[in-house]
Residue frames as qw, qx, qy, qz and C-alpha x, y, z in Angstrom:
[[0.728, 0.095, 0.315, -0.602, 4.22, 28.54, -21.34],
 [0.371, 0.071, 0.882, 0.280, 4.05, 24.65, -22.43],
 [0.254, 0.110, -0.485, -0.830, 2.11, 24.50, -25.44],
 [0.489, -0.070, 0.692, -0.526, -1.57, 23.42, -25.23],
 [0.162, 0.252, -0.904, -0.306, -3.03, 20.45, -25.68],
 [0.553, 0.248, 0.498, -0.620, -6.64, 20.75, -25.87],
 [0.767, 0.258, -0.359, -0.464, -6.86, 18.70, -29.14],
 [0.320, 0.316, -0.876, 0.175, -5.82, 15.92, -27.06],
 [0.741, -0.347, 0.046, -0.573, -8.30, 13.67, -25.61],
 [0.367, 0.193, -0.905, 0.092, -6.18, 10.48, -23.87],
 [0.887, -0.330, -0.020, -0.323, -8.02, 7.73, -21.71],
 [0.032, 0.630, -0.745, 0.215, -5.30, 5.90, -19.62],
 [0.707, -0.469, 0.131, -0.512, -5.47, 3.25, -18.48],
 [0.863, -0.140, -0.387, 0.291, -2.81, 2.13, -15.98],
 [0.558, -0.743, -0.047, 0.367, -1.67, 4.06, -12.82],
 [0.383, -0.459, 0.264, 0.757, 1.63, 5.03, -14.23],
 [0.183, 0.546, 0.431, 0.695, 0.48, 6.67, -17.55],
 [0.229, -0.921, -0.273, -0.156, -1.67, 8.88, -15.20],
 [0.557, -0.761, -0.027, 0.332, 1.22, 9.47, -12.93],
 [0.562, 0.051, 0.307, 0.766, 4.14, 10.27, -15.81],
 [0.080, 0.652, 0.318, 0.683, 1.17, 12.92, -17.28],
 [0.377, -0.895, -0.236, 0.022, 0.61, 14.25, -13.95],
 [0.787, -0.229, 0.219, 0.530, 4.53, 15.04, -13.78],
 [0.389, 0.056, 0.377, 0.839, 4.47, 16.48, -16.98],
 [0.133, 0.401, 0.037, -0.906, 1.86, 18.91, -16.08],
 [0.279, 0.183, -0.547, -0.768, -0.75, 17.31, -18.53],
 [0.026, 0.280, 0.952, -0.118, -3.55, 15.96, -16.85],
 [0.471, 0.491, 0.433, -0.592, -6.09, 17.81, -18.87],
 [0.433, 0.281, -0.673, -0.530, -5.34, 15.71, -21.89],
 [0.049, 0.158, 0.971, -0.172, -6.96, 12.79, -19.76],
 [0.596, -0.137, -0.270, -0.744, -11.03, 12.10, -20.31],
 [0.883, -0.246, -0.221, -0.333, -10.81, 8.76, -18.86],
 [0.187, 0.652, -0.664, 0.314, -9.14, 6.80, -16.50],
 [0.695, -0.233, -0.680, 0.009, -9.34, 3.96, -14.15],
 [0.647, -0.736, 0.026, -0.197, -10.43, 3.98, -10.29],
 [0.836, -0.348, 0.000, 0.424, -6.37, 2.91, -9.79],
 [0.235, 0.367, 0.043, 0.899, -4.76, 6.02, -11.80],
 [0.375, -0.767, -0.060, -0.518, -7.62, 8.27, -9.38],
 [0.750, -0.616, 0.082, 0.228, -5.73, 6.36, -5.74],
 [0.784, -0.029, -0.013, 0.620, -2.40, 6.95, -7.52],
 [0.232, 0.186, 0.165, 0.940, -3.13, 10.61, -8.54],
 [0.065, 0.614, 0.752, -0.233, -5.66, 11.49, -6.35],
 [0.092, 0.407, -0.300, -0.858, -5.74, 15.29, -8.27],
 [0.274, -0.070, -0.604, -0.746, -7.79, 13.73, -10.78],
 [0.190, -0.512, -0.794, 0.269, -10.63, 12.86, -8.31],
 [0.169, 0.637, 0.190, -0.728, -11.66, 16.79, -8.57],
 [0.237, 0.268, -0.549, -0.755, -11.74, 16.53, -12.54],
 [0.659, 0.419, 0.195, -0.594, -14.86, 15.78, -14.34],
 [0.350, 0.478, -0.740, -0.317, -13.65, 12.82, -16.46],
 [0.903, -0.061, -0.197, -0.378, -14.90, 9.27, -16.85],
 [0.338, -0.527, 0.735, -0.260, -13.90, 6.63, -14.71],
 [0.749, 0.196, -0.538, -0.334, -13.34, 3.03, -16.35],
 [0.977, -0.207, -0.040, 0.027, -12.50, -0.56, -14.26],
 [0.430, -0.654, 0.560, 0.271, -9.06, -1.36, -15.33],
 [0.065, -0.554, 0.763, 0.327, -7.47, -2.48, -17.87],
 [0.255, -0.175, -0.909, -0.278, -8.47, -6.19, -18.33],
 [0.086, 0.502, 0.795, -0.329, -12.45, -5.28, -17.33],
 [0.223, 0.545, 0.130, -0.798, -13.02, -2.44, -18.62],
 [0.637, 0.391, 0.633, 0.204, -14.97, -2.72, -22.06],
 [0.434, 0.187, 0.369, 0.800, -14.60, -0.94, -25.51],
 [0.171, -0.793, -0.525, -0.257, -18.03, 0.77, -25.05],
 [0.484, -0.785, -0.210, 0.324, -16.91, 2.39, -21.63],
 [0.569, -0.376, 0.188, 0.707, -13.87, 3.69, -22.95],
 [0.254, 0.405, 0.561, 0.676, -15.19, 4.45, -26.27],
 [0.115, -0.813, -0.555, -0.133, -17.83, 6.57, -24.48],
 [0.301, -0.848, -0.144, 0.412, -15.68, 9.50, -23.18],
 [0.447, 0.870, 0.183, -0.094, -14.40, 9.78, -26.56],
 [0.626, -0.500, 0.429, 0.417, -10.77, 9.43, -26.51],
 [0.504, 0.795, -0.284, -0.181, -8.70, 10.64, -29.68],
 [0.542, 0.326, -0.751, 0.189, -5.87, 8.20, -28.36],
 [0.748, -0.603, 0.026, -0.276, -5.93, 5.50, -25.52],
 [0.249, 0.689, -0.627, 0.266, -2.68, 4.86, -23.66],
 [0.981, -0.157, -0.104, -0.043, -2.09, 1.01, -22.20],
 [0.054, 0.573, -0.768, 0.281, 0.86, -0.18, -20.23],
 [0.708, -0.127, -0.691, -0.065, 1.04, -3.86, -19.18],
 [0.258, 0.085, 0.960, 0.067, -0.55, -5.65, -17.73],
 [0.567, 0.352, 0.081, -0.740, -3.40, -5.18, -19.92],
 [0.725, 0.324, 0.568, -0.216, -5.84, -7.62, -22.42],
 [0.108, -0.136, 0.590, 0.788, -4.65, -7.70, -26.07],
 [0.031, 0.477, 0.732, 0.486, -8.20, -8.52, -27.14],
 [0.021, 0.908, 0.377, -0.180, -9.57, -5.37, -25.42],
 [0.040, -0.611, 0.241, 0.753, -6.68, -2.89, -27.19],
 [0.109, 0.181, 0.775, 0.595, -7.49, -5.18, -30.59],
 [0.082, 0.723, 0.677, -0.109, -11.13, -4.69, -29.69],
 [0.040, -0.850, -0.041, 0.524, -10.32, -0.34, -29.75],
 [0.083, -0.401, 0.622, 0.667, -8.01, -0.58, -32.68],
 [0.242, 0.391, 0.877, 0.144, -10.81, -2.72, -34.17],
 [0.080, 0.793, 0.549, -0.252, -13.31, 0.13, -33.66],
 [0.380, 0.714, 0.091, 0.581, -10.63, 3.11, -35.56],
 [0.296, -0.948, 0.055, -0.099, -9.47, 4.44, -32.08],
 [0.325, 0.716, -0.485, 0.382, -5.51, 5.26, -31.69],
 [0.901, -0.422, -0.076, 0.071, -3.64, 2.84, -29.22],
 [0.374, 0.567, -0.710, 0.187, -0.11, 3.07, -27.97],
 [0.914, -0.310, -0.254, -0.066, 0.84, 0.22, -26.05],
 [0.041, 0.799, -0.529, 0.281, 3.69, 0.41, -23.59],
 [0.986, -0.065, -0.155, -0.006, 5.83, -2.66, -22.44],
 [0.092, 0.863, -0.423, 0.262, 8.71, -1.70, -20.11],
 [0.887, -0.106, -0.357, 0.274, 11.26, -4.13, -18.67],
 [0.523, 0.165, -0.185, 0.815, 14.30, -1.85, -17.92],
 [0.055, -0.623, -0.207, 0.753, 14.92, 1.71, -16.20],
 [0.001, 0.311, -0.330, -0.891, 15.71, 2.67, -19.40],
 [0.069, 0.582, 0.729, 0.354, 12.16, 1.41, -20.86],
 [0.142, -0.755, -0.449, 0.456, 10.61, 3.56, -18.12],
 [0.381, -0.546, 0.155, 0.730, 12.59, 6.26, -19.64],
 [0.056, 0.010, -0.604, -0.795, 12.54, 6.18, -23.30],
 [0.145, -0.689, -0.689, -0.171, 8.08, 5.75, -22.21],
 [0.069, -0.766, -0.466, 0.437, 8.42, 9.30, -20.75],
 [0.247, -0.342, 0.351, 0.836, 9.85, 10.49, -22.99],
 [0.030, 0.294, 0.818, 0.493, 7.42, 9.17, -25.77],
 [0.002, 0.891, 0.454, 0.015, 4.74, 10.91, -23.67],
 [0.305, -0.619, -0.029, 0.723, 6.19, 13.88, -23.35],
 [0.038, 0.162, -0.447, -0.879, 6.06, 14.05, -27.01],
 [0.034, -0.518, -0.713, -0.472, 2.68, 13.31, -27.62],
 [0.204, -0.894, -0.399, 0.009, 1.40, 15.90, -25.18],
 [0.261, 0.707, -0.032, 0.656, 4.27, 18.67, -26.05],
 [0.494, -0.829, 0.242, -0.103, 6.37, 18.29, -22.80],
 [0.662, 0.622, -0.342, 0.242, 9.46, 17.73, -24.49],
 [0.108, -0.731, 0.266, -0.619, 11.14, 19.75, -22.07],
 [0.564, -0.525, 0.344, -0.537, 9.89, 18.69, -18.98],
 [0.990, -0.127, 0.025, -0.058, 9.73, 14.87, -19.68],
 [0.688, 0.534, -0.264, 0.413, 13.96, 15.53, -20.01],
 [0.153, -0.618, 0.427, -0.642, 14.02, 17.24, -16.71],
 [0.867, -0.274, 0.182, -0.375, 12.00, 14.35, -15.24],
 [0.959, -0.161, 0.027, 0.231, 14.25, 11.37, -16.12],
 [0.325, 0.637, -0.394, 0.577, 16.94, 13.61, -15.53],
 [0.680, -0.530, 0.195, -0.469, 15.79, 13.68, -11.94],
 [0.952, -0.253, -0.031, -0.171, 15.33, 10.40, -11.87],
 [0.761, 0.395, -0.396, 0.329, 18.93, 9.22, -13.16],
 [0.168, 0.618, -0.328, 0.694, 20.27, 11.69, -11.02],
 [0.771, -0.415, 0.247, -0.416, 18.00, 10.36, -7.76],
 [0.930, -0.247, 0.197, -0.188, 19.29, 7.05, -8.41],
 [0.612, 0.542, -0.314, 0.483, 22.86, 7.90, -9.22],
 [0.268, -0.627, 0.468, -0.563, 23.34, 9.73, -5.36],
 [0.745, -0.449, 0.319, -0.377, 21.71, 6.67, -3.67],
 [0.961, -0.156, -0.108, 0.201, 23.80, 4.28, -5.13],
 [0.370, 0.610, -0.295, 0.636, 26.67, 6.21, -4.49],
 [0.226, -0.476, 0.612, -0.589, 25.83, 6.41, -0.55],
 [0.860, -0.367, 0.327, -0.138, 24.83, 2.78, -0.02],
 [0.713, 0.514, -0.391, 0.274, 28.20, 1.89, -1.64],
 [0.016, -0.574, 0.598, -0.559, 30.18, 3.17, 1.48],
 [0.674, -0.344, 0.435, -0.488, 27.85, 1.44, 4.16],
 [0.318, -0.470, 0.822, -0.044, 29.53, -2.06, 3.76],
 [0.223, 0.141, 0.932, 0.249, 28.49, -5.93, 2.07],
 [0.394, 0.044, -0.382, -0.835, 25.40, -6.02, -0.35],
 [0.560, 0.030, 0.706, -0.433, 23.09, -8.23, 1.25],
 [0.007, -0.298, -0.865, -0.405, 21.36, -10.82, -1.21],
 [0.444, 0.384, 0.252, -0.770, 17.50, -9.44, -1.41],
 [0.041, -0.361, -0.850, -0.382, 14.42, -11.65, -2.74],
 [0.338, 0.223, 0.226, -0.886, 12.01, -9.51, -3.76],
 [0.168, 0.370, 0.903, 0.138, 8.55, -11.26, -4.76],
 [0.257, 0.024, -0.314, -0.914, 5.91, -9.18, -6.99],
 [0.833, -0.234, -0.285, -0.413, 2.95, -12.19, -6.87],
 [0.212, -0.435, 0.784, -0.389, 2.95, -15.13, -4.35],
 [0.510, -0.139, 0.834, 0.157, 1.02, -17.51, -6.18],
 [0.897, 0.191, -0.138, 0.374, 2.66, -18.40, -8.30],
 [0.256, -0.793, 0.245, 0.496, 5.97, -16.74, -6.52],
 [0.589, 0.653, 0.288, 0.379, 7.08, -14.71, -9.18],
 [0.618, -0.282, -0.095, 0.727, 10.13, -12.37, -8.83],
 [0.326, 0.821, 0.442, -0.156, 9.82, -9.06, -9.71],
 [0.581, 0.781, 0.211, 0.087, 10.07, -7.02, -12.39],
 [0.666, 0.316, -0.070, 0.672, 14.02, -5.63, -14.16],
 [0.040, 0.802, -0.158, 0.575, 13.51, -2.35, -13.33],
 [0.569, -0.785, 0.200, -0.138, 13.04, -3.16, -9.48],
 [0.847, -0.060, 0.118, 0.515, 16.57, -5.69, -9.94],
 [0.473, 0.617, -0.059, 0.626, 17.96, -2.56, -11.15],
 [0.320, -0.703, 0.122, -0.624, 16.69, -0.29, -8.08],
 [0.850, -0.522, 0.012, 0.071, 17.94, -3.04, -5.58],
 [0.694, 0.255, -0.032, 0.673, 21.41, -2.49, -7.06],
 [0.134, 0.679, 0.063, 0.719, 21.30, 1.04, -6.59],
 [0.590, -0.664, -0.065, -0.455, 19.97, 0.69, -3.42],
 [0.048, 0.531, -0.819, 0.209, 23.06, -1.34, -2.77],
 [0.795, 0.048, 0.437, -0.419, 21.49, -4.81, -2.76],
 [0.030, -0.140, 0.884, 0.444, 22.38, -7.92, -4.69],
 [0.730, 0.116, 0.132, -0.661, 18.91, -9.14, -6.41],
 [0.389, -0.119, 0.913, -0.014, 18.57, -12.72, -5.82],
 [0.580, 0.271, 0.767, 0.044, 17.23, -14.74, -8.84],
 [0.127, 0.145, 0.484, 0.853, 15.89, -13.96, -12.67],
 [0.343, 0.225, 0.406, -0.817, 13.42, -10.91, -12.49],
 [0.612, 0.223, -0.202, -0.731, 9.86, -11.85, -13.65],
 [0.562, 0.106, -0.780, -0.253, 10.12, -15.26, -13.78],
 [0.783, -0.482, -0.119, -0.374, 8.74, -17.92, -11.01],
 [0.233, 0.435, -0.783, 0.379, 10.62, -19.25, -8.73],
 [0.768, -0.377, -0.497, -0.144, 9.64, -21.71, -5.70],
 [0.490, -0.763, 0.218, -0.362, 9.52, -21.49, -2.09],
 [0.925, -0.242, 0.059, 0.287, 12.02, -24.41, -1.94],
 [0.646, 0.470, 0.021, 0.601, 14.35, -22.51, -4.44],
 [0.145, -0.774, 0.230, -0.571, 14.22, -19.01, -2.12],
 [0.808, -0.587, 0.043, 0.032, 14.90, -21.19, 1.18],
 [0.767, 0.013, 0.129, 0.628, 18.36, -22.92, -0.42],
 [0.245, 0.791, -0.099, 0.552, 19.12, -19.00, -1.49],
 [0.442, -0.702, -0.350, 0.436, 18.56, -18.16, 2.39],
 [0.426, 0.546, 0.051, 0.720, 18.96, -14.54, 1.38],
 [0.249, -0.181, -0.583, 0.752, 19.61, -11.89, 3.68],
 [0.207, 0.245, 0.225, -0.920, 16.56, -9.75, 2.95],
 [0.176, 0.365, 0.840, 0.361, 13.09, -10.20, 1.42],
 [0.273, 0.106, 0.089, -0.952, 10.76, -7.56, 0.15],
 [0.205, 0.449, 0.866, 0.074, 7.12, -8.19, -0.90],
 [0.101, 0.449, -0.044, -0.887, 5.75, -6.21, -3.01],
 [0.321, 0.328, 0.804, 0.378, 2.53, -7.87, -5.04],
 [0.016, -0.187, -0.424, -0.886, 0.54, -6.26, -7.47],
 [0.480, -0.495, -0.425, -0.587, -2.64, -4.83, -6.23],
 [0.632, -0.588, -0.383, 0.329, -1.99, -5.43, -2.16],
 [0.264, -0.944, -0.099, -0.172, -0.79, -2.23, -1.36],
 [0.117, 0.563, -0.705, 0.416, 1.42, -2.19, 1.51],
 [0.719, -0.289, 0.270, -0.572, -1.06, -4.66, 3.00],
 [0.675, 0.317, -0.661, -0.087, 0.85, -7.99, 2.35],
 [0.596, -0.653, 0.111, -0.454, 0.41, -10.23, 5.17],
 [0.091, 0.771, -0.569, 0.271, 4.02, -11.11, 6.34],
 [0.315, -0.268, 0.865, -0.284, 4.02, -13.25, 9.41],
 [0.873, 0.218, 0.395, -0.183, 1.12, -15.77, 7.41],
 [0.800, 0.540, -0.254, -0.062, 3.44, -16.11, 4.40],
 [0.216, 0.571, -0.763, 0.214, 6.73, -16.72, 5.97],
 [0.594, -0.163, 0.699, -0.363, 4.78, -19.49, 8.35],
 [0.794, 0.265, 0.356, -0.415, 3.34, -21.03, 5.69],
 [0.724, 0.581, -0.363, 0.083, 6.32, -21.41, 3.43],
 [0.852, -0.410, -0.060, 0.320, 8.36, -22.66, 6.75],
 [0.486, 0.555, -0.190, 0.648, 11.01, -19.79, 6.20],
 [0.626, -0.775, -0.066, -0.050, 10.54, -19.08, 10.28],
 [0.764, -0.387, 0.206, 0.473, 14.63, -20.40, 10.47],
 [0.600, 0.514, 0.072, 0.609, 16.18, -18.30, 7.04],
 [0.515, -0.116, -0.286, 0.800, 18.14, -15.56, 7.86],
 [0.135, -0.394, -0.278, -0.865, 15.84, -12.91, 6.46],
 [0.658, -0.544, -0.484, -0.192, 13.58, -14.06, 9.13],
 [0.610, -0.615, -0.342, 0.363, 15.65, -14.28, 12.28],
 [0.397, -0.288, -0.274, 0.828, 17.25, -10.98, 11.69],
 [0.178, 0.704, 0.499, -0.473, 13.87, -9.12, 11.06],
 [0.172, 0.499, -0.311, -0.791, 14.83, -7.94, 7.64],
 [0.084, 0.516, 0.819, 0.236, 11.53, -8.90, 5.74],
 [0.005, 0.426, 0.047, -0.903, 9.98, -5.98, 4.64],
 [0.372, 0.568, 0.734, -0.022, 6.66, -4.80, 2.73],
 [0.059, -0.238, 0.312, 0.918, 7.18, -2.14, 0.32],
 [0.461, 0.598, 0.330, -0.567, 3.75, -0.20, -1.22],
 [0.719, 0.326, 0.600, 0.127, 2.82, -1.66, -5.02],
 [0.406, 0.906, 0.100, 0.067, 2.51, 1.72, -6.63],
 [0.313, -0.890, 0.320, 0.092, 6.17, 2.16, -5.39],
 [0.256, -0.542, 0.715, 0.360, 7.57, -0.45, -7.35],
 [0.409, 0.347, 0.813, 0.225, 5.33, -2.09, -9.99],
 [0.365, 0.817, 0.352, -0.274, 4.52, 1.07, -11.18],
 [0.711, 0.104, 0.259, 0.645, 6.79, 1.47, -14.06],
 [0.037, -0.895, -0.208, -0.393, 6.63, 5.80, -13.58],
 [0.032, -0.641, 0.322, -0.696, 8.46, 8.79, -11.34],
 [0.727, -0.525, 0.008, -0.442, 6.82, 6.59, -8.17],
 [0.931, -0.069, -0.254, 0.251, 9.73, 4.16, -8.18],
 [0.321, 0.406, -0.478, 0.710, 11.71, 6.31, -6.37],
 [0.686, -0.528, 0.228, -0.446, 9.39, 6.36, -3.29],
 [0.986, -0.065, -0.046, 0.145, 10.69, 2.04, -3.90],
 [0.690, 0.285, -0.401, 0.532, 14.08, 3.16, -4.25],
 [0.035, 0.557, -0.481, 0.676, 14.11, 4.95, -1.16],
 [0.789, -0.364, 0.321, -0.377, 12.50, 2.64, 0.97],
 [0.962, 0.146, -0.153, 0.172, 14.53, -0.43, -0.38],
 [0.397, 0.615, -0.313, 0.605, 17.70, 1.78, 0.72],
 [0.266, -0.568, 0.478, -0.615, 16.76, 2.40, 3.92],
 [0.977, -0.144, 0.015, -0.153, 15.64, -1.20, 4.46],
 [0.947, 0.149, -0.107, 0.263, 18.79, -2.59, 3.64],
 [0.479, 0.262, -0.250, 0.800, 21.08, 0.26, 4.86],
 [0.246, -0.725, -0.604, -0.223, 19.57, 1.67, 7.91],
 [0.550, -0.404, -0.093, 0.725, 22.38, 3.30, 9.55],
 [0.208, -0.087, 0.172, 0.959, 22.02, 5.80, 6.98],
 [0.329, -0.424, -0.289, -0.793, 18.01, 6.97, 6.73],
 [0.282, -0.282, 0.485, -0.778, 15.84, 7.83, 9.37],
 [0.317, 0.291, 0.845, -0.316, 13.43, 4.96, 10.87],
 [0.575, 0.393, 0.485, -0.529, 10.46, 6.83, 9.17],
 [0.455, 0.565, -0.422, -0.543, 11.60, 6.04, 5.96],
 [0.181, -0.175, 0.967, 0.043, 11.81, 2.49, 6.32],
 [0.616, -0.269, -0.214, -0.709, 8.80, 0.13, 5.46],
 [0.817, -0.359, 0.252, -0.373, 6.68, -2.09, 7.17],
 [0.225, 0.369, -0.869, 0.240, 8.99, -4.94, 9.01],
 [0.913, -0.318, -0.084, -0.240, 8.29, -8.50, 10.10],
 [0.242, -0.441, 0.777, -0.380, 10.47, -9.44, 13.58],
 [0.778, 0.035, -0.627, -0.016, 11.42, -12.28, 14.88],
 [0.172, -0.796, 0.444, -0.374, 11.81, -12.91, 18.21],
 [0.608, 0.172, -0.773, -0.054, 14.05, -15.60, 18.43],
 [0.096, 0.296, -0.776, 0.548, 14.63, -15.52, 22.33],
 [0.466, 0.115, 0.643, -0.597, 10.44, -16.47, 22.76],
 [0.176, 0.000, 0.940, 0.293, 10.28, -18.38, 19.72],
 [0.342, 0.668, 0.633, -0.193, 7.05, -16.20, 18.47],
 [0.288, 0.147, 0.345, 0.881, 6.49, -13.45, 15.93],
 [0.088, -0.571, -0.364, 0.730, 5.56, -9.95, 15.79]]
């Protein structure tokens, strides 16, 4: 039996905090949480626990009001609303991953404040181990394609280390420096062979055939050989156990010979031979 951790009252608030404690078996240290940690973990939609905005809206009052012994932040989040809580005498950690290995050494860290040592070691054991096999079988399956992958779209804004890490793995070359901006002139001269889109807060609901018209990318290769591809937010901007749903859909995008159609994601075709798009 894990030890319990009913003197723990946490308020999350960012999707992957909810989803690392849900992992480790320890979503009934949560009291509060945001209406995006309840779509990522829908399990906490039956619990009786307060339900805040997000991050940069929610206020100190709301959070302050379900009593929280410690509130756990992960970026993007407001410095003057975690100063505002630290202001008031309430416990903050603040989490700020770049790397896999941030991701990592942050489950761990929970794991020890809610006494799942244990488990949070099995978990990025997993992971390693998940994303040790897959690069290991898109190695065999021939060239690394270049792959721009865009997190925001304005400003385009590349995305984040970890997912440059998980396009490697995924056997992929990641085209430009993650996180930083970059311009629709600069991604044309790339002409890479794949693009993903994946912005923050759009789901899987990015809307493909209006952005590549409007940025005239109708003629790059990524375009005429249909490998443009929408990959779901919580799957890769969530810095948590969920990026492997991204690494397996970035794998089968880019190596399709080896996973089944339904694992792919949503694709925008060209069809060159009637000069329209699907």
């Amino acid at each position: 039996m894990p030890p319990p951790t009913t003197n723990l009252r946490i308020a999350a608030l960012q999707p992957s905090i909810s989803i690392i404690l849900d992992r480790l078996d320890a979503l009934d240290t949560l009291v509060a949480c945001t209406r995006y940690c309840v779509d990522a973990v829908p399990a906490l939609a039956e619990r009786s626990i307060t339900i805040v905005k997000d991050s940069w809206s929610c206020t100190t009052d709301e959070i302050l009001a379900a009593r929280p012994t410690l509130v756990l932040a992960c970026v993007p989040y407001r410095m003057e609303s975690l100063a505002a809580l630290l202001k008031s005498g309430c416990p903050v950690v603040s989490l700020a991953p770049h790397t896999l290995a941030d991701i990592y050494a942050d489950i761990r860290l929970l794991g020890s404040i809610v006494h799942r040592v244990e488990a949070a070691e099995v978990l990025v054991d997993e992971m390693q181990q998940e994303i040790a096999s897959t690069s290991a079988k898109t190695a065999s399956d021939g060239p690394r394609p270049v792959v721009y992958c865009e997190e925001w779209g304005k400003p385009l804004i590349h995305s984040q280390p970890w997912v440059a890490e998980l396009v490697e793995a995924a056997g992929g070359q990641f085209l430009g420096d993650a996180a930083k901006q970059t311009t629709a002139e600069a991604v044309a001269a790339a002409d890479p062979d794949a693009m993903v889109f994946c912005w923050c807060g759009a789901g899987d609901r990015v809307p493909l055939d209006r952005v590549i018209a409007r940025r005239g990318w109708q003629d790059l290769r990524a375009a005429r050989d249909g490998r443009i591809f929408c990959i779901a937010d919580e799957w890769l901007n969530s810095p948590a156990p969920s990026i492997l749903l991204g690494l397996r859909a970035l794998a089968a995008a880019l190596h399709p010979s080896l996973y089944d159609a339904q694992e792919r994601p949503r694709t925008f075709h060209t069809v060159a031979s009637a000069g329209i798009t699907i």
